[in-house]
C-alpha positions in Angstrom: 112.6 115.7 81.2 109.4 117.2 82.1 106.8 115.7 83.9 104.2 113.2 82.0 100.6 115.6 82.7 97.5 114.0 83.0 95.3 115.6 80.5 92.1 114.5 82.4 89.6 111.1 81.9 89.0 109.8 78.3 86.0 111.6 76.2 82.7 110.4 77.6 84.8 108.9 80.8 84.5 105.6 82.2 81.7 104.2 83.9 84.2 103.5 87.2 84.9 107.4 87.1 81.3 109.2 86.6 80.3 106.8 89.4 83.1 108.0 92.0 82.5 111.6 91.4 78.7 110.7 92.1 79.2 109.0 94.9 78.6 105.5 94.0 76.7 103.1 95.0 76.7 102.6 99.1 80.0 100.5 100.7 80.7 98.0 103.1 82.4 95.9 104.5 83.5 93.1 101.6 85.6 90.9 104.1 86.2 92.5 108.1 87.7 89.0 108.8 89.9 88.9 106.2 90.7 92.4 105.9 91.8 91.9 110.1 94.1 89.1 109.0 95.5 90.9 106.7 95.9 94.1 108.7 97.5 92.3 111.6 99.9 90.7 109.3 101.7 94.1 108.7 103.1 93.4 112.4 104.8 90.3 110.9 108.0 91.5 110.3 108.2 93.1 113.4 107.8 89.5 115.2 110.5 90.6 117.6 109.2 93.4 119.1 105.5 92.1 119.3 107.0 89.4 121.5 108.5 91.8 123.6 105.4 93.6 123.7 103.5 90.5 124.6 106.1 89.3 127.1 106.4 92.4 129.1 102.2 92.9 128.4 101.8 89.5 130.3 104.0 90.1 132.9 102.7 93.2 133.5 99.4 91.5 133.6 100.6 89.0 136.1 101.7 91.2 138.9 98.5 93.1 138.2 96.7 90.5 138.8 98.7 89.5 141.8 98.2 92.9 143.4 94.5 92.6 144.8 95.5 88.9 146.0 98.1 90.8 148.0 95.7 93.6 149.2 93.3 91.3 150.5 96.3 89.6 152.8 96.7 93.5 154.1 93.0 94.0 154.7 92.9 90.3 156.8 95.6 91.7 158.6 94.2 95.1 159.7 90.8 93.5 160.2 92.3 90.3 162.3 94.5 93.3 164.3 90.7 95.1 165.1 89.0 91.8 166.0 91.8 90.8 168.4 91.3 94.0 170.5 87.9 93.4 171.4 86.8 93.4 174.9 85.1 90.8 176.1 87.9 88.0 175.2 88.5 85.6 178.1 91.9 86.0 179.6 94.5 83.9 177.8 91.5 82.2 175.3 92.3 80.7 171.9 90.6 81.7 168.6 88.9 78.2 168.9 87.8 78.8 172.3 86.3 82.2 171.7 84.4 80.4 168.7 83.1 77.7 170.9 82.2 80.0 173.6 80.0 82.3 171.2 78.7 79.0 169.8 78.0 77.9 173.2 75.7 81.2 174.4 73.6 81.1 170.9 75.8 83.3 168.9 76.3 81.3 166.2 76.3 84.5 163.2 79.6 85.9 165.3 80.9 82.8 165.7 80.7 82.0 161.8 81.8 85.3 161.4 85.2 85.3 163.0 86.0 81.6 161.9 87.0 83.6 158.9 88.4 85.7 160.5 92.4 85.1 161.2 92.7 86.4 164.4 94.3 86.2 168.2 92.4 87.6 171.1 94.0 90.9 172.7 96.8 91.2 170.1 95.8 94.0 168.0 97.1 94.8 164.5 100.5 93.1 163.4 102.3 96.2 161.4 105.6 94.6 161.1 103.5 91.8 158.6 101.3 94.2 157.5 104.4 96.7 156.2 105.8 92.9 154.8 102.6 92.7 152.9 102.0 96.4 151.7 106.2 96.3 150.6 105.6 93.3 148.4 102.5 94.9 146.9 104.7 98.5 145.9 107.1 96.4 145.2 105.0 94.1 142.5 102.6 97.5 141.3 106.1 99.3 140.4 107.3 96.3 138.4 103.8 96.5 136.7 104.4 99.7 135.6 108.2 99.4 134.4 106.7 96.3 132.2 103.9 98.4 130.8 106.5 101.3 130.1 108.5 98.6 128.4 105.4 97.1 126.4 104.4 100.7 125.2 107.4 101.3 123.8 107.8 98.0 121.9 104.2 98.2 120.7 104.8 101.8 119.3 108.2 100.7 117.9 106.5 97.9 115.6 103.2 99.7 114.7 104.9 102.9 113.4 107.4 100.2 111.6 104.8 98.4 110.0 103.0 101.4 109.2 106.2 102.9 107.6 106.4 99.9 105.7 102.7 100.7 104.3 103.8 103.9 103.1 106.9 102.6 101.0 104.1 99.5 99.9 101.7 102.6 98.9 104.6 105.1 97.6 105.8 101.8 95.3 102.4 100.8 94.3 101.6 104.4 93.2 104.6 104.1 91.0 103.5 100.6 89.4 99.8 101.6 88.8 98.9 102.4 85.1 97.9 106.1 84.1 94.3 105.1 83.3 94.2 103.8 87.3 94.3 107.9 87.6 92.2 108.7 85.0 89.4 106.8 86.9 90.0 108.3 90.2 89.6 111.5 92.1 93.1 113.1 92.9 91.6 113.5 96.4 90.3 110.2 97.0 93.7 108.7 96.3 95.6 111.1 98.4 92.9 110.7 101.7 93.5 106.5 101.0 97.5 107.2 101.4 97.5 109.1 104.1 94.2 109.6 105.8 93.5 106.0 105.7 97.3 104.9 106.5 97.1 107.4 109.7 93.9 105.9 110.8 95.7 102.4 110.8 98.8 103.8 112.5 96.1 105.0 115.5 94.1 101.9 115.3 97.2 99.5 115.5 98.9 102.2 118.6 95.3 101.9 120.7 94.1 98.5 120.4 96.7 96.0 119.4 98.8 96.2 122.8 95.4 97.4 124.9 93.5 94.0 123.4 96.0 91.8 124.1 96.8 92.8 127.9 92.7 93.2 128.4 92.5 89.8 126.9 95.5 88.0 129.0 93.6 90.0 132.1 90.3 88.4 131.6 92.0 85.4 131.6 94.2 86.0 134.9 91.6 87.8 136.8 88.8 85.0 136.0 91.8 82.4 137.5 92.1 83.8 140.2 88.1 84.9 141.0 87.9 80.6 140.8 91.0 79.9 143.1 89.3 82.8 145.7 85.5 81.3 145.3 84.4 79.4 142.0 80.6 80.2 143.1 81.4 84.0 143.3 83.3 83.7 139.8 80.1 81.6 138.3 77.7 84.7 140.0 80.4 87.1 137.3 80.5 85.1 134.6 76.5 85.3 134.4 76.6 88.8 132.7 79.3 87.7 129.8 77.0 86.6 127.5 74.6 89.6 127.7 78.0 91.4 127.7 79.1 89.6 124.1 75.5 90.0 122.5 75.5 93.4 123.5 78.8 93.9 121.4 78.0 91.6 118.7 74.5 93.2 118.0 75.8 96.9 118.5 79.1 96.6 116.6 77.2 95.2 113.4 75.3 98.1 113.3 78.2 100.6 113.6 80.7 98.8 111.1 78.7 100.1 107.7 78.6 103.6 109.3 82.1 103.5 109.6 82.8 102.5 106.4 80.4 105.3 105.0 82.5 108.1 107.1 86.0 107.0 105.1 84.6 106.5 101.8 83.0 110.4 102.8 86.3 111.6 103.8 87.7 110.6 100.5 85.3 112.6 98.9 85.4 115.4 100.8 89.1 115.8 100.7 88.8 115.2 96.7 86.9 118.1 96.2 88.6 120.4 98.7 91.9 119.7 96.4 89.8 119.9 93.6 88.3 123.5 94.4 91.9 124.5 96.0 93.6 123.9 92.6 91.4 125.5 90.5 90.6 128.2 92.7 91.2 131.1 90.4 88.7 129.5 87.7 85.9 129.2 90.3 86.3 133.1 91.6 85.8 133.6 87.4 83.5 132.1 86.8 81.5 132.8 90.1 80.7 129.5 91.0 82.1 130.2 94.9 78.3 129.0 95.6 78.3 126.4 94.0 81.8 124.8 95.4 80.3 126.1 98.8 77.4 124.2 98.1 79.2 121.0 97.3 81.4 121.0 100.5 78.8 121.6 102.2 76.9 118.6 101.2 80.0 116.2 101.2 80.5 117.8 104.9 76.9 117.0 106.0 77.7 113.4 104.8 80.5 113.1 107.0 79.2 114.6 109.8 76.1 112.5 109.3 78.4 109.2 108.5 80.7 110.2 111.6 78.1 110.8 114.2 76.1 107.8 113.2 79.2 105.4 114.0 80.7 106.8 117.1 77.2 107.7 118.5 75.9 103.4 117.7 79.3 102.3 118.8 79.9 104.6 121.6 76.7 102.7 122.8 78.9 100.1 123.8 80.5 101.3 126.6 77.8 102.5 128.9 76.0 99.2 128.4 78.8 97.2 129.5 79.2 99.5 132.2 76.1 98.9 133.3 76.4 95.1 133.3 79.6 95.8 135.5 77.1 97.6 138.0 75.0 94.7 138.3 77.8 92.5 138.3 79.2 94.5 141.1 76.1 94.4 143.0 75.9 90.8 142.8 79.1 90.2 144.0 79.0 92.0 146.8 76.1 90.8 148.0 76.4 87.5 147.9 79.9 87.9 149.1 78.8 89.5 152.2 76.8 86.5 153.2 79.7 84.4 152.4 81.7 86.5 154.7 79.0 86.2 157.6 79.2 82.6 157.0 82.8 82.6 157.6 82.8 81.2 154.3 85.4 83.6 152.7 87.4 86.2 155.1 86.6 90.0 154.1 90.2 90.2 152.5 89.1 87.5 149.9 86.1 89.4 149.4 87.9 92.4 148.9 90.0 91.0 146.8 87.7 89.7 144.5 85.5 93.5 144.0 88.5 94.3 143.1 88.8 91.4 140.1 85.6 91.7 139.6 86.2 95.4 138.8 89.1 94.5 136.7 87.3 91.7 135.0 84.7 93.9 133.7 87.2 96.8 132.8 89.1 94.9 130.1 85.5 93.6 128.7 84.4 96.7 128.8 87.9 98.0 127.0 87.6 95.5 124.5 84.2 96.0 124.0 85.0 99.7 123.5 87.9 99.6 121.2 84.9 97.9 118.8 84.3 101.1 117.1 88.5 101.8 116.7 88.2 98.4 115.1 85.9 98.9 112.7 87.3 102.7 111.7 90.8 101.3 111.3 89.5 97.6 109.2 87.5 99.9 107.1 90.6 102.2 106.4 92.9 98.7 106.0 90.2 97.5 103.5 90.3 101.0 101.5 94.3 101.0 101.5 93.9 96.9 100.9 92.0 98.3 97.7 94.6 100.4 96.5 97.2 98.1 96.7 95.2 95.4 94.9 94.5 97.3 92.1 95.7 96.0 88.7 98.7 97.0 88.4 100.8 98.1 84.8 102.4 94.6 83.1 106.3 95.0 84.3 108.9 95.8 82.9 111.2 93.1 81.0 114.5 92.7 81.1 116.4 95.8 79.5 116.9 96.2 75.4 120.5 96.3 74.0 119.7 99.9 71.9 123.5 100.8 70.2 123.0 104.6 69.9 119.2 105.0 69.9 118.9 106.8 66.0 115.4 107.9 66.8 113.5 105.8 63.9 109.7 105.4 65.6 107.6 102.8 63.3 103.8 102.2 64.4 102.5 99.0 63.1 98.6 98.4 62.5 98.7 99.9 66.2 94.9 100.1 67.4 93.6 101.0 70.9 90.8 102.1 72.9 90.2 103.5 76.4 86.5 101.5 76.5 86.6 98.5 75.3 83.4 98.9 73.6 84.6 102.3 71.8 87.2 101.5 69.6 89.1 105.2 69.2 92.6 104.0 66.9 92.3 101.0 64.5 94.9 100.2 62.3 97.1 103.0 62.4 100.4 102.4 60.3 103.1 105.4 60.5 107.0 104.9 60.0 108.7 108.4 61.1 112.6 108.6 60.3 115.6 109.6 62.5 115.3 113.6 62.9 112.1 114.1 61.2 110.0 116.4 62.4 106.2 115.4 62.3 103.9 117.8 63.5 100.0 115.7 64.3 97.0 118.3 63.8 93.1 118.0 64.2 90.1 118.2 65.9 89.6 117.9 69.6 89.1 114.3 70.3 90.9 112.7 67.1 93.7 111.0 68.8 96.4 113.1 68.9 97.8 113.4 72.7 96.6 109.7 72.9 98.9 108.7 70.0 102.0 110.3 72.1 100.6 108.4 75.7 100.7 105.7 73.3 104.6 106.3 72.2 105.1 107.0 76.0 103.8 103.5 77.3 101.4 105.6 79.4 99.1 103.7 78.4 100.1 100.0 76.1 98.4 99.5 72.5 95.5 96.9 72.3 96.6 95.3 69.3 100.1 96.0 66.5 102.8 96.8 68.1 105.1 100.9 68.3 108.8 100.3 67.6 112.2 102.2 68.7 114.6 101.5 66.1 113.2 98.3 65.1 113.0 97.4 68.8 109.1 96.7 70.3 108.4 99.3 73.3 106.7 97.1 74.9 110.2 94.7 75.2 111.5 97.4 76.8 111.8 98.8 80.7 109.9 102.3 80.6 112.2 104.3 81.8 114.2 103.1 79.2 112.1 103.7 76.9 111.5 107.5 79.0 114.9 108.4 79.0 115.1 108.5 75.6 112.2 111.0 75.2 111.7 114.6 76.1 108.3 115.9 76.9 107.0 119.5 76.8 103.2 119.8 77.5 100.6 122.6 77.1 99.9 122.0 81.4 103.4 122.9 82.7 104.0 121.5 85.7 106.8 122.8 88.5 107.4 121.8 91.9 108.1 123.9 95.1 111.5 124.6 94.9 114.4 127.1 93.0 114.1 127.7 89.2 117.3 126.0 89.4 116.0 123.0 90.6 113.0 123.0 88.6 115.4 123.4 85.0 118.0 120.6 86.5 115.2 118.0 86.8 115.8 117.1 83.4 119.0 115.4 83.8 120.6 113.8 87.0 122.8 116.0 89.2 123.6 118.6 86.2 126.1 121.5 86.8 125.6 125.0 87.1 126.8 125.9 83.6 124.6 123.3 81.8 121.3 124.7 83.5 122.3 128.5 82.6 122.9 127.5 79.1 119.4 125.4 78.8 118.1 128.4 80.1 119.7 130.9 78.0 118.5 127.7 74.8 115.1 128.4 76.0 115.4 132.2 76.5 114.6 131.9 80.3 117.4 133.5 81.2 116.7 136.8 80.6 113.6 137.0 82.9 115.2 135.1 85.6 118.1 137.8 85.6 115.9 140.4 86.6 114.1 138.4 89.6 116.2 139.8 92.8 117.3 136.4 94.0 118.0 135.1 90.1 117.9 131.4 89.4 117.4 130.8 93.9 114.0 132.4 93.1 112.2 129.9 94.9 108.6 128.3 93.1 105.4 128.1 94.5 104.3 124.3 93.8 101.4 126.1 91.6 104.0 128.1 90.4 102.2 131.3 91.2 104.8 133.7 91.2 105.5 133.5 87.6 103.8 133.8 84.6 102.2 130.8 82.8 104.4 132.0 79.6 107.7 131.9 81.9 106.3 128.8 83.4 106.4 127.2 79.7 109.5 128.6 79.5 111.2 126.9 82.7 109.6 123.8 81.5 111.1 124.0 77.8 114.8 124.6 79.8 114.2 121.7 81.1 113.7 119.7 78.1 116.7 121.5 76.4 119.1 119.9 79.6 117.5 116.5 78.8 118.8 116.0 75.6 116.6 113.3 74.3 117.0 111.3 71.7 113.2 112.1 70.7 111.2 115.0 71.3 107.9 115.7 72.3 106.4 119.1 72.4 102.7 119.2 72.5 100.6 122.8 72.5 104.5 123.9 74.0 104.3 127.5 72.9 100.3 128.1 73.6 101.1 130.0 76.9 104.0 132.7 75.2 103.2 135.7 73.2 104.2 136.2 69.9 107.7 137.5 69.7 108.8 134.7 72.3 107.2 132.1 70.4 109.3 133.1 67.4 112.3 132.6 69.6 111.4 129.4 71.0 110.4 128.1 67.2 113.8 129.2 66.5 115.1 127.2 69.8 113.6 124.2 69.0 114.6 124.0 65.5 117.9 124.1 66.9 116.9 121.2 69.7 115.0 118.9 67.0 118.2 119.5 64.9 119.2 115.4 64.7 116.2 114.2 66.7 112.9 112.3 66.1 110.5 115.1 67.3 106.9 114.8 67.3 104.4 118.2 67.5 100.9 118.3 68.5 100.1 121.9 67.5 96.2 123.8 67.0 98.6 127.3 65.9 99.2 125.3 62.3 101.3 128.4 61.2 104.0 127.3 63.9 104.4 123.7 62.1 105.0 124.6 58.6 108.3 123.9 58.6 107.7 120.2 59.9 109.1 117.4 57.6 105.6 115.7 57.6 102.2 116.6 59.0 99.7 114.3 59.8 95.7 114.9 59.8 94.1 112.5 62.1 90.4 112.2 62.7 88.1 110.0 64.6 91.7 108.0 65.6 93.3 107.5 62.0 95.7 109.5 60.1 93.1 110.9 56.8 96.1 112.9 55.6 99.8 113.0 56.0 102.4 115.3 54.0 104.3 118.2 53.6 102.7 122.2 54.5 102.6 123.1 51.2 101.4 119.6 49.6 98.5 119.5 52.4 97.8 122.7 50.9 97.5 121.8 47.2 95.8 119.3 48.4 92.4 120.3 49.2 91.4 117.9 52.0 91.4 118.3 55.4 94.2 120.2 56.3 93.5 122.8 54.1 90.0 123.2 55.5 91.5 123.6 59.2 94.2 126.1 57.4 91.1 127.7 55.8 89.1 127.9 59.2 91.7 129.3 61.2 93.0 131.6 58.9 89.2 132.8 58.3 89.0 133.1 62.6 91.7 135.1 62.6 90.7 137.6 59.4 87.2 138.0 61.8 89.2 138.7 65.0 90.7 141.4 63.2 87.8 143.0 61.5 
């Protein structure tokens, strides 16, 4: 069964669709809290291995943090070693005593200076606890780093889950969403949302969810200890935080709508690029290379625009907060010199708590930082978020008991309308018998293709109801109701792959001998013969390396290895010259033989055969009967005969 084609937007289009393809109206954000709830909630499932993460992340973070501590012991050590070597000491003198004496001749700076100072006079530098010290510390930074091995690897395993599961979600809700969902939206657009957007995630998730929550659990150790080592040095840091989180707050609310404005760009860039690359040979005919140049030029101006606007306004972020780290710094180490020449604090502590202090403002600054990889991936979430929250077609019920569908199609005071100010079929009443063949002519714009979508469930009826042997469609399962039905359409479509392939996709796992005798039904097999690697002949997906009349072909093979119960064939021979549209007329007379077939046809000397014809204008059937009776008639039918026939005399002359 061929593919259902989509024969482009309703006449006039819908307001939703002409204001895409102009741009629309200027985005943002609708909800970033909710949209971040809902984003991180993709990780649910993968509870287990975002505790892992976490567990390794925080123990990894613990030894971190207990590094510096450590450090600070070694530098005491070294410094205590120097001190002790002095000259000067009085033979066999105590720390205390030295202290008293320099207290004693009016050197009281020294002597507050080296009461922090853990020392013994003429004993230098103690390397056996010194090596104790600096062991512990490789030992602790190597576990560091086999946790953070650990916590990569868990945080990759569950964000590329959860982003796996986002594909299935957006493969599954592509298959659920109606046909006028399409109809309303840019090929492109919907392609960048499934995987441009869904990448974007996938990086956003990988580079800030394990980063944020080991920066976070960071600030949190580091600040602990900075109060164990001197709560007056950690108040002195913590002066900068809230210049840090304004900073943030005030820069990151100007970045987020640029962000949001370089996604919804992307999507239409990339829906004209596939726009322009599919129709490709059209825009070399018609010269409009310019133009299409033009275009992606402008949609690439946008987006670089869009894009340099939000990483330049959010890469703001991180110099400023490295500058407040500076200052920070500075502060620090002042004032933690004069606690050292106090003998306050020893110069390991002090040390040691740069060295927080360095890693206190790192993760801020990281956090702060991973702001604009925030915003990118929460406005990708919320234009996924979208997709997946569009309306969706009603489901399926449970599936009809059909014994031996006979092919009798009824429509009932059907009416229906893409706008639902713009009614386009009212009333329409049409019974059609098992193995008639009805052939639907008239103007462009009267209904025709939209009374087969109708047949199809591509889109449902907004009032009556379409019957399969006295059985509502709309009861039905659709690919129920799709299995019974064959469909040949004017736009073939074929997929990259063998003609082979592309024939045997009408039926499920068919065998070699039933896809050489569709072809031979459909008279495809005498081209395919001649092609030097037969029916392996591999397919372009455009389908480039055949003709568009051996395209038609292919697809009317397929069809033949269906074997529907009801037949569609609408425009099918418009791409075939005239002698192999005899032989497919013949063909199909032979495949309608004992099925419902319906024929949308312009060519009205191919449907003279048909069992009745049907004239519709303006959504209603004006005339219905045999060829020859439409004829006597005088009405409509006759003047489209008339004006065709009349076409054809002047092509001639």
């Amino acid at each position: 069964m061929t593919a259902p084609q989509r024969r482009g937007p309703v006449p006039g289009g819908p307001p939703a669709a002409r204001m895409m393809m102009a741009g629309g109206p200027p985005e943002k954000l609708q909800d970033f809290k909710g949209s971040t709830k809902r984003l991180l909630a993709l990780l649910k499932p993968q509870r287990l291995f975002v505790a892992g993460a976490l567990t390794f992340g925080a123990l990894g973070v613990f030894l971190s943090v207990l590094g510096p501590y450590l450090l600070g012991h070694a530098t005491d050590v070294i410094f205590g070693g120097v001190i002790g070597r002095m000259p000067g000491y009085p033979p066999g003198a105590t720390k205390d005593q030295v202290i008293e004496y320099l207290r004693a001749n009016g050197q009281t700076t020294q002597a507050d200076l080296l009461s922090g100072v853990d020392f013994t006079p003429g004993q230098g530098i103690d390397f056996d606890r010194l090596a104790r010290v600096l062991g512990w510390v490789a030992l602790i930074y190597v576990f560091a780093w086999v946790f953070g091995v650990l916590q990569g690897r868990l945080t990759t395993r569950a964000v590329q889950s959860a982003v796996y599961d986002l594909r299935q979600q957006v493969e599954e809700k592509l298959g659920r969403l109606p046909l006028s969902y399409f109809d309303q939206q840019p090929r492109g657009e919907v392609l960048s949302r499934a995987t441009n957007d869904t990448d974007n995630i996938a990086q956003t998730l990988q580079q800030t969810f394990a980063q944020l929550v080991t920066a976070l659990l960071m600030i949190v150790g580091v600040l602990g200890m900075m109060f164990w080592i001197s709560p007056l040095l950690a108040l002195i840091a913590l002066v900068t935080v809230p210049l840090s989180i304004w900073l943030t707050t005030v820069i990151g609310k100007r970045s987020q709508p640029q962000f949001v404005a370089q996604w919804k760009v992307t999507g239409q860039l990339n829906g004209h690029i596939e726009e322009m690359f599919t129709g490709h040979t059209l825009v070399k005919v018609f010269g409009r290379q310019g133009e299409a140049a033009a275009t992606f030029q402008e949609h690439n101006e946008k987006l670089y625009a869009s894009s340099f606007r939000a990483q330049f306004v959010s890469g703001l972020i991180q110099p400023a907060m490295m500058f407040i780290g500076n200052v920070n710094y500075v502060l620090v180490a002042v004032v933690g010199g004069l606690r050292v020449a106090s003998g306050s604090l020893s110069l390991g502590e002090v040390q040691a708590f740069i060295q927080y202090s360095r890693q206190f403002s790192q993760p801020l600054t990281q956090v702060a930082s991973m702001a604009n990889l925030v915003q990118s991936g929460v406005a990708s979430a919320e234009r996924v978020f979208a997709l997946l929250d569009a309306a969706e077609q009603s489901p399926d019920p449970a599936p009809a008991k059909l014994d031996g569908v006979r092919g009798r199609i009824a429509f009932e005071d059907v009416s229906f309308r893409y706008l639902p100010d713009k009614p386009l079929i009212d009333n329409l009443n049409l019974t059609v018998e098992p193995g008639q063949t009805v052939a639907i002519v008239g103007p462009t714009g009267a209904g025709k293709t939209t009374l087969v979508n109708l047949l199809m469930r591509f889109y449902d009826v907004t009032g009556g109801r379409i019957t399969l042997d006295g059985v509502d469609i709309a009861t039905m399962p659709r690919e129920q109701l799709r299995e019974q039905i064959g469909m040949v359409l004017q736009d073939t479509w074929l997929f990259g792959g063998s003609i082979a392939d592309n024939i045997g996709y009408g039926a499920d796992s068919p065998d070699t001998a039933a896809v050489h005798a569709a072809a031979e039904a459909a008279h495809v097999d005498g081209f395919v013969r001649m092609l030097p690697d037969g029916y392996d002949t591999t397919i372009d997906e455009e389908g480039s390396n055949v003709s568009a009349g051996q395209k038609q072909l292919v697809t009317i093979a397929r069809a033949f290895l269906a074997e529907p119960s009801i037949l569609i064939l609408d425009e099918a021979t418009s791409s075939v010259d005239t002698r192999t549209e005899v032989l497919i007329q013949r063909a199909m007379a032979t495949l309608r033989t004992g099925r419902t077939s319906f024929v949308i046809a312009h060519r009205l000397s191919t449907i003279r055969d048909a069992d009745v014809i049907l004239v519709m204008e303006n959504g209603s059937i004006v005339e219905q009967g045999t060829h020859d009776s439409l004829l006597a008639a005088g009405g409509a039918y006759a003047r489209l005969y008339s004006a065709q026939f009349a076409q054809a005399v002047a092509e001639v002359d």
